[in-house]
Structure formats: C-alpha cells, structure tokens
C-alpha positions in Angstrom: -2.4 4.7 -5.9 -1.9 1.3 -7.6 -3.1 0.6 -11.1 -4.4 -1.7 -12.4 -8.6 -3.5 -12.5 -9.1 -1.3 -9.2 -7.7 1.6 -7.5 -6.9 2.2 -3.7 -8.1 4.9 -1.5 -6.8 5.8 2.0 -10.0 5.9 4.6 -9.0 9.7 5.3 -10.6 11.0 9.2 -12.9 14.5 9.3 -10.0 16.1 10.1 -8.0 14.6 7.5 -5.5 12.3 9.0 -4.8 8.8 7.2 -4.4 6.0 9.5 -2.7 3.7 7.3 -0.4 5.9 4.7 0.7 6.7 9.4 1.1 2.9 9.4 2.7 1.9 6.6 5.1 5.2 7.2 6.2 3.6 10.5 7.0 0.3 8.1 10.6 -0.5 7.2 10.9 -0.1 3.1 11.2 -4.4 3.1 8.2 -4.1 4.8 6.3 -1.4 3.4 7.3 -2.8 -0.5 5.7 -6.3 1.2 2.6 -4.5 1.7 2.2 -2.6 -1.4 3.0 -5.7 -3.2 0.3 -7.6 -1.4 -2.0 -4.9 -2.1 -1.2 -4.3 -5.9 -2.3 -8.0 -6.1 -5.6 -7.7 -5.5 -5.6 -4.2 -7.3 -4.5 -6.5 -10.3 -6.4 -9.6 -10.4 -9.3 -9.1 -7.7 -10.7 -9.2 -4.5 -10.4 -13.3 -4.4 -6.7 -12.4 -3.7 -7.8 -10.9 -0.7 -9.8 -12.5 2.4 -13.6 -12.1 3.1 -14.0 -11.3 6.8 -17.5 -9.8 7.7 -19.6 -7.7 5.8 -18.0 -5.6 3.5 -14.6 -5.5 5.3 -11.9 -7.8 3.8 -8.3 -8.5 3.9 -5.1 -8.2 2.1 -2.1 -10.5 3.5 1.4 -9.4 3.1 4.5 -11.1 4.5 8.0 -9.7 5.2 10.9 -11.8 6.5 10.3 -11.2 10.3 6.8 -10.2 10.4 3.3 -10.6 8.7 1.1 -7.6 8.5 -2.7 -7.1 7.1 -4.7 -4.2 5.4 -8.6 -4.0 6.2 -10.4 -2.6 3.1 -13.6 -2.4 1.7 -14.8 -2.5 -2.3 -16.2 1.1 -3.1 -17.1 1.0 -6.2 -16.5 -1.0 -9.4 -13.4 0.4 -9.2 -11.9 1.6 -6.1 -10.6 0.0 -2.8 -10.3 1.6 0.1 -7.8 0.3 3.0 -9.3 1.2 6.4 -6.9 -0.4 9.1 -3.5 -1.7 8.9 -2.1 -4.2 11.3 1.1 -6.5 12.5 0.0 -9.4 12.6 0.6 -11.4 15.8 -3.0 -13.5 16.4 -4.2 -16.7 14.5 -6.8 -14.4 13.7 -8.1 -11.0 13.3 -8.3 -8.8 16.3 -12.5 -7.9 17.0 -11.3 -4.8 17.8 -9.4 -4.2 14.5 -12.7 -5.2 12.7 -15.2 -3.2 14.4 -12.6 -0.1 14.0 -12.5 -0.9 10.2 -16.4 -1.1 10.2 -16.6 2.1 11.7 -14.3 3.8 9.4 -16.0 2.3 6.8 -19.2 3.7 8.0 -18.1 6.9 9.1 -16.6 7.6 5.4 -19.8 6.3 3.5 -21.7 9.1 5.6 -19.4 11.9 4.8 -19.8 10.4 1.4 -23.3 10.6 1.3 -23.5 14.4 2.8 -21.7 15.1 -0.4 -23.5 13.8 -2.8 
C-alpha cells in the first residue's frame, strides 16, 4: 500500500488471484518504480492526477524510458483506491476491451462486497 490522502487496494478474483500485483510482477524494477510512482501521485494529491474515463473507472499514467503503461482503478471510498487492470500502453487510447474488463472487476468486487456486509 501507498500512504498518503488515499490508500490502494488490489481488485483480488473469488479465487484470490491479483491481476495487477501479476502485472506489475512481470514489470522491470525501472518500470515497476515508474508505476508505483505514478500511482503514489494520485494516492498523494488526488484523483485530478489521474484521468476520468467512464463511469467510475479512471486512469493513472506512468512512463518509463521505453514504454508507457496505465493502471485502471476505481475510488472506493473516501479513502481507498482500488487498481483493477494494468496495461502497456501501445494505442492513442484505451483499449474497449481493457475498460469493460475493469468495469467488470469493478462490479464483480462491489458484489462480493456487498454479500459481506
């Protein structure tokens, strides 16, 4: 986790895998400390460090010397963020697919959230 004004959450499957700690595992460390820096941004100084794409789905922009990546997320609370899809980039913009996968995390996790509760 980051500190800071908000913490970050992994979207974690039923079964309890976590696409994006996968993701950012398969990073170099220049291009995983990229990311995390891009991400403890927004964990310090807000969501308009990140960009609005639909919905509730945004995205944090990180850049490393020979390629640009992006982490969907979603604000959960007044406190926590919680990445849902990570990306390279390699399109002007974001892939449909890679939003409507980050919606359905999203959605998926909110319903297991609410079972709980």
């Amino acid at each position: 986790m980051l500190s800071g004004r908000f913490r970050w959450r992994d979207y974690r499957t039923a079964g309890g895998g976590r696409p994006v700690k996968r993701f950012m595992d398969s990073l170099t460390d220049e291009e995983a400390a990229a990311v995390v820096a891009a991400m403890k941004e927004v964990a310090e100084h807000g969501l308009h460090h990140a960009r609005h794409l639909r919905g509730h789905i945004f995205e944090v922009r990180a850049f490393a010397a020979r390629r640009d990546f992006r982490v969907l997320f979603s604000k959960e609370s007044k406190f926590v963020l919680l990445s849902l899809s990570a990306l390279v980039k390699k399109t002007l913009k974001t892939p449909q697919g890679e939003l409507e996968l980050a919606e359905a995390r999203l959605a998926d996790w909110r319903s297991r959230e609410a079972r709980r509760t």
